[in-house]
Structures are given as C-alpha cells and as structure tokens.
C-alpha positions, 0 to 999 in steps of 0.5 A, a space after each residue: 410186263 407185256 403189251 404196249 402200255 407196259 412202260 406206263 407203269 415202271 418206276 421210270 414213268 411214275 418218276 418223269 411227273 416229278 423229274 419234269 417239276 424239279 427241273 423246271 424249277 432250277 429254270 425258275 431259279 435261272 439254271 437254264 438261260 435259253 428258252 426253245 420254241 416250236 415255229 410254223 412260219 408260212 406265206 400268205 400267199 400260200 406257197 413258197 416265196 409268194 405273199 409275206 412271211 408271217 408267223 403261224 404258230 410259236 409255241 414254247 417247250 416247256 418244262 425248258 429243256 437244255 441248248 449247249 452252243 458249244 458245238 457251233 463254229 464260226 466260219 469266217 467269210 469275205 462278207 463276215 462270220 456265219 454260224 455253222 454246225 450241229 447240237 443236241 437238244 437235251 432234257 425234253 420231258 420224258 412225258 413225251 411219247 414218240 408219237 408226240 415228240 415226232 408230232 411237236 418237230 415234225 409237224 403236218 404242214 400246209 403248202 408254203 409252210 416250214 417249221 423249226 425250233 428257236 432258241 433265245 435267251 430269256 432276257 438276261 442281262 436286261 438284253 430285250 430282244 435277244 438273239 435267235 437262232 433256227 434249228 431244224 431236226 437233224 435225227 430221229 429224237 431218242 430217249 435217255 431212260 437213264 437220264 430221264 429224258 429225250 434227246 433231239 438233234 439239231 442242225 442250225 438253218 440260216 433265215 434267222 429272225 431278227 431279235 424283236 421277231 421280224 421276219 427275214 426280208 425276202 423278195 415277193 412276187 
C-alpha cells in the first residue's frame, strides 16, 4: 500500500466507524460523566478587553471522549485554592484525520477572539449547572493506532465560566 490514502483502507480505518459507535454507547449508558466542548468566545468590540465577552460558538466532541483530572493539583494560596496542571485528552474518535484535529483546537480566529476546550459533567447527581473548566492545547495531538484514538494535551487556563454559563467578569473600555 503507497500513497496518501493508504491508511483509508486498513483494518484500522474500517473498524474506527464501529470503535466510535460502541464507545458512545458506554457514554449512553453513563461510563463517562464528562462532557468536552470546542469554545470560540470573543469581544464585541472586536479586540481584546474591548465591548463584552460573549460566546461565538460551542460545539460538543462527540462521540465523548475520556478526561482523567487526576493530574490536577490544588495550589493553596493566601485568597483560596487554584487548580493547577496538565492532562490528556483521550478517546478522540479515530475518524479524525490531523487536519480536522488541528482544525477542531486550532482554529482561525478573528482579532479579539480565543478558543478552548470545556469539560463539565453531564448532570449527574441532579447537579444543574455543573462546574467547568478551560483547557488550552498543550501539544501537537497524536494517534494511538493500537488503542483506536487520539490523544491530545491539555493545560488548565483560569477565566473559567460560571456553571450556568456566564462569562467571567471583565473590565471594559
């Protein structure tokens, strides 16, 4: 097998359709209780700092992908507790090719705009609005062919919004 599109017909790439169903099942049936968004937030002022922050898009990973929070550590300070450090993303559907992973965390955006990924619980324990938290990409995203998907890493961003959504409070100009 030679060219570019050789991968498109291994055993690997005809499995990744039934490896991403099966998983998003076990999701279903509440194996993963953390949901991952893609957030583009930006200032309707057109830059940084100016106007409100608002959200421009939010779109879900699907199928669910895996967050372990065990590598995070709090840091005690004088005003309270902060989370701090890195994590991998796990179980990113293998039907991405790299060109769509860099394009779903590293996307073009306009001046006074960012974006991250979110990850919040999906609601359990009745909790409705649940914490969450802001990662940025810590890394060039790679694919586990043995495991049957991608990993990505990520490092935690203060800024979070508040559980029903809102923006941080920010100053204006």
């Amino acid at each position: 097998m030679h060219g570019a599109r050789a991968g498109d017909r291994t055993l690997f790439a005809e499995l990744a359709d039934v490896v991403d169903e099966a998983r998003q099942l076990s999701v279903d049936l509440g194996s993963e209780p953390y949901r991952v968004f893609i957030v583009v937030e930006g200032w309707t002022g057109g830059e940084t700092g100016r106007g409100d922050r608002v959200i421009v898009s939010e779109e879900e990973l699907l199928p669910t992908p895996h967050v372990d929070y065990r590598p995070l550590q709090n840091q005690y300070q004088n005003a309270g507790t902060v989370e701090r450090g890195g994590l991998r993303l796990t179980h990113v559907s293998p039907r991405y090719n790299e060109a769509e992973m860099r394009g779903l965390f590293r996307r073009p955006l306009c001046p006074g705009q960012a974006s991250y990924v979110e990850s919040r619980m999906d609601g359990r324990g009745h909790d409705p609005q649940p914490v969450r938290r802001r990662f940025v990409v810590d890394g060039a995203p790679w694919l586990d062919a043995k495991k049957f998907y991608w990993i990505v890493p990520l490092q935690e961003q203060d800024d979070r919004r508040a559980p029903n959504g809102a923006m941080p409070r920010a100053g204006r100009f």
